[in-house]
C-alpha positions as CSV (number, residue, x, y, z in Angstrom):
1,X,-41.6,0.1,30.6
2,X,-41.2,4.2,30.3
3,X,-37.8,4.0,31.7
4,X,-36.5,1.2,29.1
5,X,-38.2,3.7,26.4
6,X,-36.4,6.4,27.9
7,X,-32.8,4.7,28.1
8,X,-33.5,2.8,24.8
9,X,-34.0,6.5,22.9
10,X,-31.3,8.2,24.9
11,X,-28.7,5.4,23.7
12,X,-30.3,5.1,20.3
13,X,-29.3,9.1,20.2
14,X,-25.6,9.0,21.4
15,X,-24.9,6.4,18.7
16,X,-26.4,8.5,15.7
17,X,-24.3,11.2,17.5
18,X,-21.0,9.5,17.2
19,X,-21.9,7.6,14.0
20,X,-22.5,11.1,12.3
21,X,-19.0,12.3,13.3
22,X,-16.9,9.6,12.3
23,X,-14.7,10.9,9.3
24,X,-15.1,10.0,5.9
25,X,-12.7,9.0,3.0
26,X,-12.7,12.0,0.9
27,X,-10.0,10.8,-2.0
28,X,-7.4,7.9,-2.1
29,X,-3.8,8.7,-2.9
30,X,-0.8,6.2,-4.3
31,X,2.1,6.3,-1.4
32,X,4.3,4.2,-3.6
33,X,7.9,3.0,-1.9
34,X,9.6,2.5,-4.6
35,X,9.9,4.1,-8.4
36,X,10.2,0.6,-10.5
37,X,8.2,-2.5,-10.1
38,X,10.6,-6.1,-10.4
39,X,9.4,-8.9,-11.8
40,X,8.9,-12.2,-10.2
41,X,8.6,-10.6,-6.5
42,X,5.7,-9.0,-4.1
43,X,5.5,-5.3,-5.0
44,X,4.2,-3.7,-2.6
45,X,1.1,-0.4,-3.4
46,X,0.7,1.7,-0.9
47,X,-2.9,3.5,-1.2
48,X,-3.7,6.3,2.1
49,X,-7.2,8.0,2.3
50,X,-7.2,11.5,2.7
51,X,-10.1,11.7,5.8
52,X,-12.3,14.9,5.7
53,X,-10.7,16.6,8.5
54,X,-7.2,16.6,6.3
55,X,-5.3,13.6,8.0
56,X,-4.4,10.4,6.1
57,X,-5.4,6.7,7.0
58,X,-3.4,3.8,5.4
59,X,-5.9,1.5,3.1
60,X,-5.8,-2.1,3.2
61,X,-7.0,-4.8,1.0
62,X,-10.2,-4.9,3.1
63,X,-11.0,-1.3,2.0
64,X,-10.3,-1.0,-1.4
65,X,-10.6,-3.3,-5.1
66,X,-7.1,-3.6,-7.1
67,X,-6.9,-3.6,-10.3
68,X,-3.8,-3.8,-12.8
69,X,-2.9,-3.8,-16.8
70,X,-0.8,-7.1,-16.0
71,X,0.5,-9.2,-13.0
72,X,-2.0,-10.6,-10.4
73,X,-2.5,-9.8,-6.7
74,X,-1.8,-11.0,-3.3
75,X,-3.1,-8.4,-0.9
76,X,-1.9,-5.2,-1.4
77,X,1.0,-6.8,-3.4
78,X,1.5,-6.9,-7.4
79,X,3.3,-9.9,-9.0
80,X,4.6,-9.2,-12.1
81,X,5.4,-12.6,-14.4
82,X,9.4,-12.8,-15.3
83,X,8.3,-12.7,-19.4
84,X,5.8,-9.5,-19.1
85,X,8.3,-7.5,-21.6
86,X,6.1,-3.9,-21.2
87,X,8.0,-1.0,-20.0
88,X,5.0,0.0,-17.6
89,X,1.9,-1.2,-15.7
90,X,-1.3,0.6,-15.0
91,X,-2.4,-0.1,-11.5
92,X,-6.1,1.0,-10.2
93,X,-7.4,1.5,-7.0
94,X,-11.0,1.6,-6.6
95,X,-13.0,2.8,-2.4
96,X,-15.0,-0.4,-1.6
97,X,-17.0,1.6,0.4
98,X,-17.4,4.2,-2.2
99,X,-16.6,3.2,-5.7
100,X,-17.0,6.8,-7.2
101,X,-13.5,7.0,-5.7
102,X,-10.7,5.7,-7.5
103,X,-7.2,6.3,-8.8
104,X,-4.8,4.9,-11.1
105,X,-0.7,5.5,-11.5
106,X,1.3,4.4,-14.4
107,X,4.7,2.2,-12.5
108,X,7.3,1.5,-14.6
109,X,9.3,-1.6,-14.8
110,X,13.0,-1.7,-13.0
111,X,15.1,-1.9,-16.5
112,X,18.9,-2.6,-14.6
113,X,18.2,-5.8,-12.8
114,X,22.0,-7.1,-12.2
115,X,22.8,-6.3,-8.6
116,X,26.4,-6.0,-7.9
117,X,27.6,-9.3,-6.3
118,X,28.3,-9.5,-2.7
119,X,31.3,-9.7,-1.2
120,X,32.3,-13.5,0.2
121,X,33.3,-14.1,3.5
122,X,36.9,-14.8,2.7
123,X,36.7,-11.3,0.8
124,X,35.1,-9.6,3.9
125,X,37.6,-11.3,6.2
126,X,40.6,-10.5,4.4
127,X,39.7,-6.7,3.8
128,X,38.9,-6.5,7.4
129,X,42.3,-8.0,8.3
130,X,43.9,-5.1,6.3
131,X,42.2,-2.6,8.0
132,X,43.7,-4.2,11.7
133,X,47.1,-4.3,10.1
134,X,47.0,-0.5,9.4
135,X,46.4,0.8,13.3
């Protein structure tokens, strides 16, 4: 019964050991991909914890609590409605693990939504042909 004691206390103490030097989230960061938000699609927020010993962990959903001036969420994704007619939104991130952490950015909304229209095949084909005739 001494020796179970024993390797019950010695086990017990290697697991406060590594428990006490996992790292912590020391502040939350926006790593946004883009500049704009669009309406009607999945924007994406990026959110990385900076850890204590100075490296970066990407957040997930899981980890932290969205919140936004408009759309609704999906995940890590913000869905902005196709009438929403405000130049910006105000996105929030809150640490589920330590709510005294948060952050919030101000995105703007993507004003120039016409997109050049691609070329069609027969246009691709026929400027490709032009090119052959020239060698």
């Amino acid at each position: 019964m001494k020796k179970f004691f024993t390797i019950f206390f010695t086990v017990f103490l290697l697991c406060l050991t590594f428990a006490g030097k996992a790292q912590k989230i020391d502040s939350i960061y926006f790593n946004l991909y883009t500049d704009s938000l669009k309406k009607g699609v999945h924007n994406y927020i990026n959110v990385v914890g900076k850890l204590s010993n100075g490296s970066y962990l990407p957040l997930m959903n899981e980890d932290l609590v969205f919140k936004s001036s408009a759309g609704k969420w999906q995940g890590t994704s913000l869905i902005i409605d196709s009438s929403y007619t405000k130049e910006s939104v105000i996105v929030y991130a809150t640490l589920k693990a330590q709510p005294t952490i948060t952050k919030s950015v101000i995105i703007y909304m993507k004003k120039n939504l016409t997109e050049p229209p691609l070329p069609t095949e027969k246009e691709i084909m026929e400027g490709w042909k032009k090119g052959k005739k020239k060698s």
